[in-house]
C-alpha positions in Angstrom: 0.0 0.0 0.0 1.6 3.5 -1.5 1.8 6.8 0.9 -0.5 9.6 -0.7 2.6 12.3 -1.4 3.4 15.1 1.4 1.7 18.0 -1.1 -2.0 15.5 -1.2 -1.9 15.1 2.8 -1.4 18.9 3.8 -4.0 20.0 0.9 -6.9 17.7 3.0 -5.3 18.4 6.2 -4.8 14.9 6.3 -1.0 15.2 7.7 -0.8 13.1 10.8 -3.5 10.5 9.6 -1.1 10.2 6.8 1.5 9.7 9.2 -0.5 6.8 11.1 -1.2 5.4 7.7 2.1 5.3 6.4 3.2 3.1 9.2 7.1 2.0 9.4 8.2 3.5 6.0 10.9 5.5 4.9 10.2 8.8 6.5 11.2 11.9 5.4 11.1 15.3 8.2 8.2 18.1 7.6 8.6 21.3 9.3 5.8 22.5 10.7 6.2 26.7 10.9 4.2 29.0 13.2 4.6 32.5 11.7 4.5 35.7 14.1 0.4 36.4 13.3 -0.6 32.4 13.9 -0.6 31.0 10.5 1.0 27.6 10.2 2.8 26.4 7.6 4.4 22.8 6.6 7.4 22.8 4.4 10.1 20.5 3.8 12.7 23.3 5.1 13.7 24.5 7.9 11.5 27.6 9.2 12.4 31.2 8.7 13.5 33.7 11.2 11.1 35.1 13.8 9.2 31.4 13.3 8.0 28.5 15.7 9.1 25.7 14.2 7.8 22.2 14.5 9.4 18.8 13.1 7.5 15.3 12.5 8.5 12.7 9.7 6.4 11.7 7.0 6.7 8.1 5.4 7.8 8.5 2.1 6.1 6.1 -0.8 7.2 3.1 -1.1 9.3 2.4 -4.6 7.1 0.7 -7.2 7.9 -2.6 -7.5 9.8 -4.2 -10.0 7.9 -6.2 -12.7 7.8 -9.8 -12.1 10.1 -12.2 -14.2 8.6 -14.3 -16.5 8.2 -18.1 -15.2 10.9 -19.9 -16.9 10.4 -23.5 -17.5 12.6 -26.3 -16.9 14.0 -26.5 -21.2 15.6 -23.2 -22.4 14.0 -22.2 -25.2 15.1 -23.1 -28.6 17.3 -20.4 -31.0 14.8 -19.3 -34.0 16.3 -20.8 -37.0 18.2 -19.1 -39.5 16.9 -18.1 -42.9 17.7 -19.8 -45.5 21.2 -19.6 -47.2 20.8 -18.0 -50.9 22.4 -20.0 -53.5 25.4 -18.0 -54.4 25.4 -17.0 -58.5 28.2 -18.0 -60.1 29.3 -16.5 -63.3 28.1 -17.2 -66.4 29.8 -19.4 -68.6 31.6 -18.2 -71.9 28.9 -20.2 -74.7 29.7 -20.3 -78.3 27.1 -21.1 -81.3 28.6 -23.6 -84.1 27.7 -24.2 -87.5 28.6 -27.8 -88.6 31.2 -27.6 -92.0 29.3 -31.0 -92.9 25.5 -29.9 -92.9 25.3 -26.7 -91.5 23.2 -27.4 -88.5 23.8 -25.4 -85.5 24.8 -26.3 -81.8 26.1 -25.1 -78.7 30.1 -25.3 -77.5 32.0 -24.1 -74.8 35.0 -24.1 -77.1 35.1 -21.2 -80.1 37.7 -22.7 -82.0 36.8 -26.6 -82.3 39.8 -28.7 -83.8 39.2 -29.2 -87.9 38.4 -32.7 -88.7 37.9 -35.0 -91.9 34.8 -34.9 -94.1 33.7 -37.1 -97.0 34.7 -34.5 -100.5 31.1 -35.5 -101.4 29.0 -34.3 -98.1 30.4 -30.7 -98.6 28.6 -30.5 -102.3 31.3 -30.4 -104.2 31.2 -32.7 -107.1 31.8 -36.6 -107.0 33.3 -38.9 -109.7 31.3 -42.1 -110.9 33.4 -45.0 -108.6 34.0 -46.7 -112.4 36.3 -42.8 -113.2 38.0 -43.1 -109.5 39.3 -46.7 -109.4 39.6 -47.0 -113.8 42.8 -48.2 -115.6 43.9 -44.5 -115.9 43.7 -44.7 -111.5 45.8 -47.5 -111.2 43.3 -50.2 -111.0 44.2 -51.7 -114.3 43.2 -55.5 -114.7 40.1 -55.5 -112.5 37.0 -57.1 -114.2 33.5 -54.7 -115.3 31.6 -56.0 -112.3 35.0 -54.8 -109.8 35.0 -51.8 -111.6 31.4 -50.8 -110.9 31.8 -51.6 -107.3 35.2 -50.1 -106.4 37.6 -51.3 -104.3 38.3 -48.9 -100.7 41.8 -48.4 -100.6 44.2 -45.9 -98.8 44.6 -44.2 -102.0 40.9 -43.4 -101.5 40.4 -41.8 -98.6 43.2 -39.9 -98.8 41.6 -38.3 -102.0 37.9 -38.2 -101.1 38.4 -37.1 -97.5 39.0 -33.0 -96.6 39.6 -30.9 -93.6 36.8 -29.0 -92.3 36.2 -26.7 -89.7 33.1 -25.7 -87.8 32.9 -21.9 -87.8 31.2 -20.7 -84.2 31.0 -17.2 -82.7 30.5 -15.9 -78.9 26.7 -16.1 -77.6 25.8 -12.7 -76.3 23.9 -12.2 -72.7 20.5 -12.7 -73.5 21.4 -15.7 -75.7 23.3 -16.8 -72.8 20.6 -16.7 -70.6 18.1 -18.8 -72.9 20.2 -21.5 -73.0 21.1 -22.0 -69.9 17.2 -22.5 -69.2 17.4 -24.8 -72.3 19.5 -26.6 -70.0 17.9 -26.5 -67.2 14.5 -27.5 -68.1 15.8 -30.7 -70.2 18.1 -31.9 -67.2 15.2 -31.2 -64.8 12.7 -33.5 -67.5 15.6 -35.6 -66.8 16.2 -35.8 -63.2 12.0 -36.6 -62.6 12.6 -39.6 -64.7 16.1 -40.8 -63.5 16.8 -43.7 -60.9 18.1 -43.1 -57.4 21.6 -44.0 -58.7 21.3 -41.7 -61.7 20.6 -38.8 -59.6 23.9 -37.6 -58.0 25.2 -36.0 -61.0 22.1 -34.8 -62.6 21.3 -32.9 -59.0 24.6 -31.5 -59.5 24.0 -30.2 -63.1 21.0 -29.0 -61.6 22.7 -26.8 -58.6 25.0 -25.7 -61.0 22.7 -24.3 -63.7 20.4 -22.5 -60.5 23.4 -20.6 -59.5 24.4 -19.6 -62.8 20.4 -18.6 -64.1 20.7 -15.8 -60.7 22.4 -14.0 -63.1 19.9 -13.7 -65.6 17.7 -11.5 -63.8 13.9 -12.1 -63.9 
C-alpha cells in the first residue's frame, strides 16, 4: 500500500492521519512553521526567522515494484532458425554457337575454335566422280573385271583423295542468348532428373545446382 505524497496530505489536512497510515516506511522530516500572526505552515525546510518551528517525519512512498520475471520452465527455449542460405550465382559461362562444316546445323560449345576434322569431299557439295572414273585403268586399278569396276575397291589411295579438312565456324553467344540457353539446359536436365533412378541422380542434382546458380544471373 503506497503513501498519498506530502503535497495530497497537507492540501486535506490529512498530515498526521497520513502519518498513522504510512506506518514504518521511509520517513522523510516536515517542518511544521508558526509564523508571528498564527498562521502555520508545513514545508520540507527549515523555518524562517522570527518562526516557531515544528518537526514530525512523514513516510515517504514506497518504490514501485519491479515487474515480475517471466516463469521460466525447466527446457531453455530453442534459438529461432536461421533463414535460408541463398544459392550463391556463379558466373556465367563463356557459350559459343557452331555451324557444322558438314550440314550446317547449329549447336552449342564451350569451345570457339573446335579442332578441324575430316569430311567425306562428297558431303560438302562439291562434285563426285562415278566410282568406275575413281578406281579406272587410268587410277591404277588396271586389270580389275567390269563388275569390280562398278563396285570399287576402298583403298588408302581413296580416302586420302575423297576425305577433306573441315572446320566448324562458331561465334561468342551474347547475354541474353546466354541466358536462354542455360534455361534450355535446365528444363531438359530437370525432365531428366524426374525420370532418372536413385543411382542416376547424383550427377544430374549436381547439373541442376550448377545451372540455378548460374540462371541468378539472368535476372527475372
Amino acid at each position: 500500500m503506497r503513501c498519498p505524497p506530502l503535497s495530497i496530505l497537507l492540501g486535506l489536512g490529512l498530515l498526521f492521519a497520513g502519518l498513522a497510515w504510512c506506518g514504518n516506511a521511509a520517513a522523510t522530516t516536515i517542518y511544521e512553521c508558526t509564523t508571528a500572526d498564527g498562521r502555520v505552515i508545513y514545508q520540507d525546510t527549515p523555518c524562517g526567522a522570527g518562526q516557531q518551528q515544528r518537526t514530525m517525519q512523514v513516510a515517504d512512498a514506497p518504490a514501485a515494484p519491479r515487474p515480475a520475471a517471466p516463469p521460466t520452465s525447466g527446457a531453455p527455449p530453442e534459438p529461432a532458425a536461421p533463414p535460408p542460405a541463398r544459392a550463391p550465382s556463379a558466373p556465367l559461362p563463356l557459350l559459343y554457337t557452331c555451324v557444322r562444316a558438314t550440314d550446317g546445323k547449329t549447336y552449342l560449345s564451350d569451345n570457339g575454335n573446335p579442332p578441324p576434322y575430316q569430311a567425306p569431299y562428297g558431303v560438302l557439295g562439291a562434285e563426285q566422280l562415278p566410282l568406275s572414273e575413281v578406281y579406272g585403268p587410268d587410277r591404277g586399278a588396271a586389270g580389275i573385271s567390269a563388275p569390280e569396276a562398278n563396285r570399287g575397291r576402298v583403298t588408302s589411295g581413296m580416302v586420302a583423295n575423297d576425305y577433306v579438312w573441315v572446320q566448324d565456324q562458331c561465334r561468342e553467344m551474347d547475354v541474353e542468348e546466354t541466358c536462354q540457353a542455360l534455361q534450355d539446359a535446365y528444363d531438359q536436365n530437370e525432365h531428366t532428373l524426374g525420370n532418372a533412378f536413385k543411382s542416376q541422380r547424383p550427377p544430374l542434382e549436381k547439373r541442376e545446382a550448377q545451372l540455378q546458380a548460374q540462371l541468378t544471373n539472368c535476372g527475372d
